[in-house]
C-alpha positions as CSV (number, residue, x, y, z in Angstrom):
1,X,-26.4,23.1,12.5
2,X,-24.4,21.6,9.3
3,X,-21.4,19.6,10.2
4,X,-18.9,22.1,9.4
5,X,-20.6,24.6,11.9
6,X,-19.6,22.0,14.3
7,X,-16.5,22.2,17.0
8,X,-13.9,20.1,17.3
9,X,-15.2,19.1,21.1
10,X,-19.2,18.1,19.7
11,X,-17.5,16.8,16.3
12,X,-15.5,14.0,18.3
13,X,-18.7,13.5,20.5
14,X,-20.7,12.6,17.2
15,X,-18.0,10.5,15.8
16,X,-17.6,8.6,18.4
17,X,-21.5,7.8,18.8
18,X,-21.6,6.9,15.6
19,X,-24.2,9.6,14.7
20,X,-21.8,10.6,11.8
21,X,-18.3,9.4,10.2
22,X,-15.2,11.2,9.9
23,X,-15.9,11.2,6.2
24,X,-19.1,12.7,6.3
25,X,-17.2,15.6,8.6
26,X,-14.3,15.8,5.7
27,X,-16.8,16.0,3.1
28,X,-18.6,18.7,4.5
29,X,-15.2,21.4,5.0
30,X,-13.9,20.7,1.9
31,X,-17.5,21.5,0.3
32,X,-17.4,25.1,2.5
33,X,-14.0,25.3,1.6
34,X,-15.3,25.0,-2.3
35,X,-17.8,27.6,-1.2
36,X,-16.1,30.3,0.5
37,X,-12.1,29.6,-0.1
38,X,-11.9,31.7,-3.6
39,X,-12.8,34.7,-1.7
40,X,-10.7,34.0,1.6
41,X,-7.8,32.2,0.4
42,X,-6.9,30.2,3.5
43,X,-5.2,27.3,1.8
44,X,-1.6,27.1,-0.1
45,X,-1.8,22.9,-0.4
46,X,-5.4,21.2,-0.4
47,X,-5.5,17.6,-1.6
48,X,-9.0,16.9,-1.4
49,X,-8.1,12.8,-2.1
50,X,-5.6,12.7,0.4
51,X,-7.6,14.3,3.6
52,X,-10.5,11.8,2.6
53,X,-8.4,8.9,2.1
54,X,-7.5,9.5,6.2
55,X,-10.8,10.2,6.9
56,X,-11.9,6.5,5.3
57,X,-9.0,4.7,7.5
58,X,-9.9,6.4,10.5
59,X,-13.3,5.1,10.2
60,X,-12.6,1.6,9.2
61,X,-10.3,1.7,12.2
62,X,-13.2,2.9,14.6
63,X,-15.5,0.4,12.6
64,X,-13.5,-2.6,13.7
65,X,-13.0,-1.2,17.4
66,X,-9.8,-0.3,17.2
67,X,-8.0,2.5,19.3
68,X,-9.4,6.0,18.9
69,X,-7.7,9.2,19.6
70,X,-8.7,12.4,21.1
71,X,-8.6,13.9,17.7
72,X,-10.3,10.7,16.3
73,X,-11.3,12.0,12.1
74,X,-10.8,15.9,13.1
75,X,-10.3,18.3,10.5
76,X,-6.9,20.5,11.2
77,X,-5.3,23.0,8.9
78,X,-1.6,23.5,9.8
79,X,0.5,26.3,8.8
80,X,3.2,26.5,6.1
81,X,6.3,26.3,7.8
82,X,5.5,23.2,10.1
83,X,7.0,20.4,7.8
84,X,5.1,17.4,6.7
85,X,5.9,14.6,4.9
86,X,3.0,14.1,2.6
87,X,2.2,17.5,1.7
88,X,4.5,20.2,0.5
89,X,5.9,22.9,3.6
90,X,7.0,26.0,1.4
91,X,7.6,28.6,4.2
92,X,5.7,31.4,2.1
93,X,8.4,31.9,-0.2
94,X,9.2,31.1,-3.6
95,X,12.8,30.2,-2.7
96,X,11.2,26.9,-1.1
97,X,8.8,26.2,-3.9
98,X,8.4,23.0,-4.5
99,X,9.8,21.5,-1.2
100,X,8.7,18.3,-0.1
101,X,10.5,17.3,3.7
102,X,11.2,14.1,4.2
103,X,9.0,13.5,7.7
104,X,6.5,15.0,9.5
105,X,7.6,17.9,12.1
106,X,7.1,17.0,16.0
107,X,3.5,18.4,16.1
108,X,2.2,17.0,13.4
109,X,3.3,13.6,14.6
110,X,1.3,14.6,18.1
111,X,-1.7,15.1,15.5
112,X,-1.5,12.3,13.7
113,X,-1.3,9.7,16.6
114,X,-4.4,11.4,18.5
115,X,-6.3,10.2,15.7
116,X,-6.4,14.4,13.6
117,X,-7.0,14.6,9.8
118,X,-4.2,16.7,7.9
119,X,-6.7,18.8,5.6
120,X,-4.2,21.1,4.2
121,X,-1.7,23.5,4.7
122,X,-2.7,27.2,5.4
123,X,-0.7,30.3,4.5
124,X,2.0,31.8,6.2
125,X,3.1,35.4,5.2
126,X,6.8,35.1,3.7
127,X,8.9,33.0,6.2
128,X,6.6,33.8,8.7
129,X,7.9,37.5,8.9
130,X,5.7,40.7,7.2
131,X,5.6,40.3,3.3
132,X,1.4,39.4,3.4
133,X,0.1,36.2,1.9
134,X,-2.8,36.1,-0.5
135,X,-5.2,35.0,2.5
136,X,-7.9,38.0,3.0
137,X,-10.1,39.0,6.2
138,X,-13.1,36.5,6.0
139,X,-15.1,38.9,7.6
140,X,-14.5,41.8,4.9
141,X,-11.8,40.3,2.0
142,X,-10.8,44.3,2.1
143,X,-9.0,43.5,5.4
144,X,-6.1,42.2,6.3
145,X,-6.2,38.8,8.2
146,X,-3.5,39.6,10.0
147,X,-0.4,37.6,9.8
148,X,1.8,35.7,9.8
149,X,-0.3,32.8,10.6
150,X,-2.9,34.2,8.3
151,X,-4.5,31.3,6.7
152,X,-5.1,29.2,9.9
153,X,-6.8,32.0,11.3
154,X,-9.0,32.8,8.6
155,X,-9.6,29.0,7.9
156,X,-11.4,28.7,11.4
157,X,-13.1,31.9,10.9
158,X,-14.8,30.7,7.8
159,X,-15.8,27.3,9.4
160,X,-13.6,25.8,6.9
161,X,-11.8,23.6,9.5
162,X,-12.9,23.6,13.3
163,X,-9.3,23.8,14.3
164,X,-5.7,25.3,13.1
165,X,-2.2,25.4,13.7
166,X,0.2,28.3,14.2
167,X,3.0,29.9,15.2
168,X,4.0,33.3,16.9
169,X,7.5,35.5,16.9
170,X,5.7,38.6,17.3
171,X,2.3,38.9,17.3
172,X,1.4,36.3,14.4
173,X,-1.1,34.0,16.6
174,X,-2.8,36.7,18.9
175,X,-3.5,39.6,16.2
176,X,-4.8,37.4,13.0
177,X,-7.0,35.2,16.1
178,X,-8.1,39.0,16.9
179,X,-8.6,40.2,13.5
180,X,-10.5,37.1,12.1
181,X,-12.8,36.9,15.4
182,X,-12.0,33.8,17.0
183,X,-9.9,32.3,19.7
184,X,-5.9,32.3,19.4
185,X,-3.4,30.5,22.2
186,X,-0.2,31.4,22.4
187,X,0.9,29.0,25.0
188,X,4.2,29.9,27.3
189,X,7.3,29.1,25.4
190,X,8.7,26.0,25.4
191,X,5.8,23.9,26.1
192,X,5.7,23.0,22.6
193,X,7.9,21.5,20.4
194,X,9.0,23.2,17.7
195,X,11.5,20.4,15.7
196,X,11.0,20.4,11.9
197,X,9.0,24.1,12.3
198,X,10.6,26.8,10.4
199,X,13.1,28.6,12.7
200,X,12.9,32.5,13.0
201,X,14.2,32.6,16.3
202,X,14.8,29.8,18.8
203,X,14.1,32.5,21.9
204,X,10.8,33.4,20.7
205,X,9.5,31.1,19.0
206,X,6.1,29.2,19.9
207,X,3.5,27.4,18.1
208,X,0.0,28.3,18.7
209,X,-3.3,27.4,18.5
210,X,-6.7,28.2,16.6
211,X,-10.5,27.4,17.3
212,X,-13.8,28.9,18.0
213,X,-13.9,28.2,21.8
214,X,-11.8,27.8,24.3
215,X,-12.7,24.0,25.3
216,X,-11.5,23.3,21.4
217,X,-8.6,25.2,22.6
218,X,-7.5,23.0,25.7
219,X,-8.1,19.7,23.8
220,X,-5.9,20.5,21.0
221,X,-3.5,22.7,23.2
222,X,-3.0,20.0,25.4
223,X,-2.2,17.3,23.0
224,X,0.6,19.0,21.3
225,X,2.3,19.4,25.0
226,X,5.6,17.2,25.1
227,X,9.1,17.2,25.6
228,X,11.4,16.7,22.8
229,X,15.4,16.7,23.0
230,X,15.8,18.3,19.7
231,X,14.1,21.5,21.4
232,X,16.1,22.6,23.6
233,X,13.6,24.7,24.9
234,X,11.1,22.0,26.0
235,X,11.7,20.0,28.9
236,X,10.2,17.0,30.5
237,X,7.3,17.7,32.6
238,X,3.9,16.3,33.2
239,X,1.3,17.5,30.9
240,X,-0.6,20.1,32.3
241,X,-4.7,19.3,32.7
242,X,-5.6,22.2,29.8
243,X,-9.1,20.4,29.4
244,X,-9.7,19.6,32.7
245,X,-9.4,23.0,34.6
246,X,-10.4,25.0,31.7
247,X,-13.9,23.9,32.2
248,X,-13.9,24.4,35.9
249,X,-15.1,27.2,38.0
250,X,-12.5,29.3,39.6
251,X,-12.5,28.5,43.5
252,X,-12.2,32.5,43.8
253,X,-13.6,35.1,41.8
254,X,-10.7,36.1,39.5
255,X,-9.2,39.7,39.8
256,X,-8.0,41.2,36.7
257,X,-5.0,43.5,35.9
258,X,-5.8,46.3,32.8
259,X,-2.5,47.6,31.7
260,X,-2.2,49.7,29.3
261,X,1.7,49.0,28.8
262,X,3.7,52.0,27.4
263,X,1.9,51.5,23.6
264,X,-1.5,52.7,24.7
265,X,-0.9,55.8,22.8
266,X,-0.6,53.7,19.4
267,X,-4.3,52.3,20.4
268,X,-6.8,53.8,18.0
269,X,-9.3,55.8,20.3
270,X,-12.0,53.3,19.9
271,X,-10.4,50.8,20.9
272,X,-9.4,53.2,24.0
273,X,-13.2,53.6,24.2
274,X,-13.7,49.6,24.3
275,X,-11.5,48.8,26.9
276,X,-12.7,51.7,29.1
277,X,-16.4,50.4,28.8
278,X,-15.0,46.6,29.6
279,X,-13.3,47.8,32.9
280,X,-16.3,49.6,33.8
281,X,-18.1,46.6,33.4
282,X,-15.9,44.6,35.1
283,X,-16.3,46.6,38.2
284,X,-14.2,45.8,41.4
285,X,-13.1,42.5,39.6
286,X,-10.4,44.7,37.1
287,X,-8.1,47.3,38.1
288,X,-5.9,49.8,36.5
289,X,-2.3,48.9,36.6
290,X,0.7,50.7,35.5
291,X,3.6,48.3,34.3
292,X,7.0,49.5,35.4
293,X,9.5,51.5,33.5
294,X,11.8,48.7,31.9
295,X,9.1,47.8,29.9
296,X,9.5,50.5,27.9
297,X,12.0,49.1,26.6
298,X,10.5,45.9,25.0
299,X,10.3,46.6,21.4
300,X,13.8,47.1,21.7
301,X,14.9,44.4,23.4
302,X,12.9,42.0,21.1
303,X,14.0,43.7,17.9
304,X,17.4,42.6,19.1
305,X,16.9,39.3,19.6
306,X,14.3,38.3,16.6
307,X,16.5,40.6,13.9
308,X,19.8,39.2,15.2
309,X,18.3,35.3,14.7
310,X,16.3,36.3,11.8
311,X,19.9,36.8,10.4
312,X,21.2,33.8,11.2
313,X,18.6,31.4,10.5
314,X,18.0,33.1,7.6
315,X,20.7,33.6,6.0
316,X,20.8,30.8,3.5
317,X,17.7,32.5,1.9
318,X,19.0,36.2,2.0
319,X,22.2,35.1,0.5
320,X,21.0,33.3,-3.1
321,X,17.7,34.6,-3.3
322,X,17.1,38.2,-1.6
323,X,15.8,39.8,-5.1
324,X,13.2,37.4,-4.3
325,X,12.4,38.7,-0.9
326,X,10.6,41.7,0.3
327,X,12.4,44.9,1.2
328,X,11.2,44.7,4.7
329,X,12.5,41.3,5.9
330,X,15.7,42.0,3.7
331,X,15.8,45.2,6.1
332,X,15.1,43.2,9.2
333,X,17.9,40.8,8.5
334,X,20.2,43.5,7.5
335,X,19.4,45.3,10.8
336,X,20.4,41.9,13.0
337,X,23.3,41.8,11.6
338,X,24.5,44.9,13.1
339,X,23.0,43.8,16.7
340,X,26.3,43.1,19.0
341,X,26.7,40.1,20.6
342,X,26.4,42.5,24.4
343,X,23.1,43.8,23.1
344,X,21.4,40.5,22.1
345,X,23.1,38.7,25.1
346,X,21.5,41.9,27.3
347,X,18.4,41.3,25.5
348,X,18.0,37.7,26.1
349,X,18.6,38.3,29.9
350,X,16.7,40.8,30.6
351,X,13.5,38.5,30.2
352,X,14.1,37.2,33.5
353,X,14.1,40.8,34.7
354,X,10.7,41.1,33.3
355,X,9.2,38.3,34.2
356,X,10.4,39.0,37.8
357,X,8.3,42.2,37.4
358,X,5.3,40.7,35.7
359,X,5.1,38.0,39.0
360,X,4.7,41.0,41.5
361,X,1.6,42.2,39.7
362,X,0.4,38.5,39.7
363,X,1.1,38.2,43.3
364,X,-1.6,40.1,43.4
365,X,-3.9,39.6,40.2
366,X,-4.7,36.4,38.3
367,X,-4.4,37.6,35.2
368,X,-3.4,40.6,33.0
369,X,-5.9,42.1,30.3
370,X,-4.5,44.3,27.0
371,X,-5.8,45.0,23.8
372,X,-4.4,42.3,21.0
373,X,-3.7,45.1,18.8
374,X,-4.2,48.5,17.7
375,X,-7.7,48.5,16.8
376,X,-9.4,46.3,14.4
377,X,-8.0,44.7,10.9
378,X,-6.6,47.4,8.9
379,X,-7.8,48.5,5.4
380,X,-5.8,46.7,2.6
381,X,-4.1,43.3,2.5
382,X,-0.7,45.0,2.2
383,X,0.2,44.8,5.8
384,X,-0.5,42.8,8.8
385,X,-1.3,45.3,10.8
386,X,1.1,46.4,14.2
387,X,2.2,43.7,16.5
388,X,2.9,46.2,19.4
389,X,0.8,44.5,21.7
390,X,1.7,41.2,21.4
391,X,5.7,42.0,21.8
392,X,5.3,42.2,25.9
393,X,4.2,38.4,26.2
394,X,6.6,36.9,23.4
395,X,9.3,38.7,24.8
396,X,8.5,36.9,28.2
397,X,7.7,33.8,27.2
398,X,4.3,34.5,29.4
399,X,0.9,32.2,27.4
400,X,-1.8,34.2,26.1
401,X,-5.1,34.3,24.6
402,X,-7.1,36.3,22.6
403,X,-10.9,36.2,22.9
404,X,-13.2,37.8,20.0
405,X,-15.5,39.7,23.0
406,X,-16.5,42.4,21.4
407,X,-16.4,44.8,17.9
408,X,-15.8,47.5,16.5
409,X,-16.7,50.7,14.4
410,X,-16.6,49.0,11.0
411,X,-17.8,45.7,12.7
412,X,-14.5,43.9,12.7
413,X,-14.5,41.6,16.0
414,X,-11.9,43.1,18.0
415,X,-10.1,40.6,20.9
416,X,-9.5,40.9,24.5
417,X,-5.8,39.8,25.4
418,X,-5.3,37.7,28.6
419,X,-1.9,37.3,29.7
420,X,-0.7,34.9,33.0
421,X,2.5,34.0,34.4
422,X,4.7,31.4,32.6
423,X,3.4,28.0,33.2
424,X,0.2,28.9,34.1
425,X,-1.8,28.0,31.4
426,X,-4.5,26.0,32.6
427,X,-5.4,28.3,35.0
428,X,-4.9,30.9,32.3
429,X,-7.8,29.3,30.0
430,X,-10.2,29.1,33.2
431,X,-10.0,32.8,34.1
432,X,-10.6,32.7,30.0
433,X,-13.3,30.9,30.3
434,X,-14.9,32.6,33.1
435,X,-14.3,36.0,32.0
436,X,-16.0,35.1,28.4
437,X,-19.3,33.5,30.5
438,X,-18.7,37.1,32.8
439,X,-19.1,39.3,29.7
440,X,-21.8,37.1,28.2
441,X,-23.9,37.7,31.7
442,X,-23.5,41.9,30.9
């Protein structure tokens, strides 16, 4: 195995043993990202110097028995809307070209103390919204990576970095995780901070995670957990044991909820055909389950609340630059602000509602199972391909993961979604965990 085939979890191992140096790791991405990156375009800021030059003080720190983090000389790409302070955050737009923030956002910080390498920034689709980045599907450059974090997605698909930041308003973690092939987090919203992250919509939005199994997962996952006053949306709590439990066996076997939500229709038929063959596989562990009827309105309700702070937050952009901006965020803005204060106010309350619905299935089941998305990565790079999917567990605020369990037609990996109630996220990447060594048995 070269070193950039390595995860983040045996990379750390090594480095620590001293059977290689952080260096030696760097070195060998940024040669696969020489190799591979003018067909994927994954990055929007690499500074080869500048990653190496951390990787070197790292080492000399390790060398001289200093303290060493959990992330200790780890490669990480982190998506371009999370400031930092020695690399340029552009948001996907030309109206930020150029911008260079003052410090580091909240996350990166977390990063930087447990020891993680910045390598580069990764593209974002146009503030984060639809307008497509030049990032392409690693595993046919004639697909669409998904979006909007496109370039972290693709980056860990392509072995160029064993680990990536994103963020998800939609579906922007869960369906490029899905259409690249490897494993996307969205954790439950607010676990993360989000301060000096480009703001779509304080309600919905939560970083994620990247990597190519879920004990990479947990270990980065769990280091980005914190409270931080200038989220309001974080709170303090203990850090929850992501690593801990995700590698233990469940005490019971898990019992699985399908639903197919009201969107099943907008499922292409083979990935209808996939998800009939995993239940069947499944067995008495997975049962059909019908969600109830206000879920139909989801789309809806979410619409409200993203379009309505999309034109807000937004606003300065739209106002001196929208011949610079794509027709569809320009119509997404102009939609939200024509939502009324009742409907986004009804919107924003009628979570709880949902949640309060989603908790009497998991009275009874440990987790819920979807598709991440339609079917797999659509032809072209001009769209990102339909979030539908992913709206349900945003709109909650539930954690989710996507797991790259199977394929299809065209052999594009096509994901498994795995939804659990808010809070639960440890146990959520141990039913993960289990289910992925379940299917691997079959």
């Amino acid at each position: 195995m070269t070193l950039f085939e390595l995860s983040a979890t045996e990379a750390i191992s090594k480095i620590r043993n001293g059977e290689i140096t952080s260096e030696e790791l760097i070195r060998a991405c940024l040669n696969r990202i020489e190799d591979v990156d003018n067909d994927i375009q994954a990055w929007t800021h690499l500074n080869p110097d500048y990653a190496l030059e951390q990787a070197r003080i790292l080492d000399a720190q390790r060398q001289k028995g200093g303290p060493v983090g959990p992330l200790h000389g780890i490669p990480i790409g982190i998506k371009d809307i999370c400031d930092t302070s020695t690399l340029p955050t552009e948001n996907g737009t030309v109206l930020d070209s150029g911008r260079q923030p003052n410090e580091d956002c909240r996350i990166v910080s977390l990063l930087k103390e447990a020891g993680a390498v910045v390598m580069g920034k990764t593209v974002t689709t146009e503030l984060a919204a639809y307008g497509p980045g030049k990032t392409r599907n690693p595993h046919n450059p004639e697909h669409t990576p998904g979006g909007s974090s496109s370039g972290s997605a693709a980056a860990v698909a392509s072995h160029m970095v064993p680990l990536a930041i994103g963020t998800q308003t939609n579906g922007s973690v869960i369906r490029p995780a899905s259409y690249c092939g490897v494993v996307g987090f969205k954790p439950t919203h607010g676990l993360i901070p989000r301060t000096g992250v480009l703001v779509q919509s304080a309600p919905l939005d939560t970083v994620g995670t990247f990597a190519r199994s879920i004990e990479d997962i947990a270990l980065l996952t769990e280091i980005l957990v914190a409270y931080d006053p200038r989220d309001r949306h974080t709170r303090p709590r203990a850090r929850p044991t992501l690593v801990k439990t995700a590698d233990q066996k469940p005490p019971l076997t898990p019992v699985i909820a399908f639903c197919k939500t009201t969107f099943w229709d907008q499922a292409e038929s083979e990935m209808q055909e996939a998800f009939a063959e995993l239940v069947e596989i499944l067995g008495d562990d997975c049962h059909d389950v019908p969600l109830t009827e206000p879920f139909d309105h989801t789309i809806e309700m979410h619409s409200n609340i993203m379009c309505a702070d999309l034109a807000k937050n937004l606003a300065g952009y739209y106002g001196r630059g929208k011949d610079k901006m794509t027709d569809t965020l320009c119509k997404m803005i102009e939609f939200g602000e024509n939502v009324s204060a009742v409907d986004y106010n009804k919107a924003v309350e009628g979570r709880d509602f949902l949640n309060s619905s989603l908790n009497s299935v998991f009275d009874h089941y440990d987790v819920i199972i979807t598709p991440m998305a339609t079917g797999e990565a659509p032809f072209g790079i001009d769209s990102t391909g339909n979030p539908v999917f992913n709206t349900p567990a945003t709109y909650c605020g539930t954690p989710s993961i996507t797991l790259p369990l199977m394929e299809g037609p065209k052999g594009l990996p096509l994901g498994i979604q795995v939804i659990a109630p808010r809070y639960d996220d440890a146990r959520l990447l141990r039913t993960a965990n289990w289910l992925t060594l379940r299917l691997a048995e079959d």
